[in-house]
N, C-alpha and C positions, 0 to 999 in steps of 0.2 A: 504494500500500500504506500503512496506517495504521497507525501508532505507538504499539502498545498502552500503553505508559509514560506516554503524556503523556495528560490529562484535559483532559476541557474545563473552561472556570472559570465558576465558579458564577456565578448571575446575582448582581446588586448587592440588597440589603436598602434601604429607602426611607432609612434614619439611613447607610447607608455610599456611598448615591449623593453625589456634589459636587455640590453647592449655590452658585448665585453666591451671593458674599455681599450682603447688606441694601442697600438706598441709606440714607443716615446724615447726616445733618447736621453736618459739620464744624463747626458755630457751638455747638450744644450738646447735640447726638447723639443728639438724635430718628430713631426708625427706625420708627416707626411712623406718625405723621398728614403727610399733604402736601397741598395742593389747587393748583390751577393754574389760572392765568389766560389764557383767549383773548381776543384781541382780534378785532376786526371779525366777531363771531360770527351767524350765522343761528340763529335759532328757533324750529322748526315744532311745534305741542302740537295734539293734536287731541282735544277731550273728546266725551263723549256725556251728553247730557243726561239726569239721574234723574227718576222718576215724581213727585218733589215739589220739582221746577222746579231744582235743584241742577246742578252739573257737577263731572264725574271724569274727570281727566286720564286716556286712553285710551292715546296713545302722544308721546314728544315725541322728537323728533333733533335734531342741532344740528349745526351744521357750519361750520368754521370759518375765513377767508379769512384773517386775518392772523398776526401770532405769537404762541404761547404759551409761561407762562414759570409755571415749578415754582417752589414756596416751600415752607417749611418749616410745618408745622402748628404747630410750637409756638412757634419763636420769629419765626416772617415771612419769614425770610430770605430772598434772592434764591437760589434753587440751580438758575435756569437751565442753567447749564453741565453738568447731572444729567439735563436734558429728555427728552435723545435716549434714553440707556438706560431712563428711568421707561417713555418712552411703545413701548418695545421690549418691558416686563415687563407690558403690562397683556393678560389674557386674559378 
């Protein structure tokens, strides 16, 4: 038997969902640029040649055998230690 009293609750609003927060540069608080470095990386580009002898990168993957290591876009820093979450948030 069901509990006319009690409602169901609304669903969440996209501003009232929880949000992890940012990855942040403890050095000087960039949250916004980061790039990463692989090491022992594989290469593969595969172009298709244009009608006036030219070439357009078609598809490329890369794959990577050794460690990679996060830095901060703006000031260099080492934020390896931030790796495992960055490379958890990337879709």
């Amino acid at each position: 038997m069901s509990n006319p009293s009690r409602r169901s609750p609304r669903p969440r609003t996209l501003t009232e969902s929880a949000f992890i927060p940012r990855i942040k540069c403890p050095h000087c608080g960039n949250d916004l640029e980061f790039f990463e470095v692989s090491e022992d990386a594989v290469v593969v580009t595969h172009y298709v040649q244009n009608p006036d002898s030219s070439f357009s990168i078609e598809d490329r993957s890369i794959q990577s055998t050794g460690e990679s290591r996060l830095f901060c876009g703006s000031c260099e820093e080492d934020l390896s230690e931030l790796h495992q979450r960055f490379s958890n948030m990337i879709f």
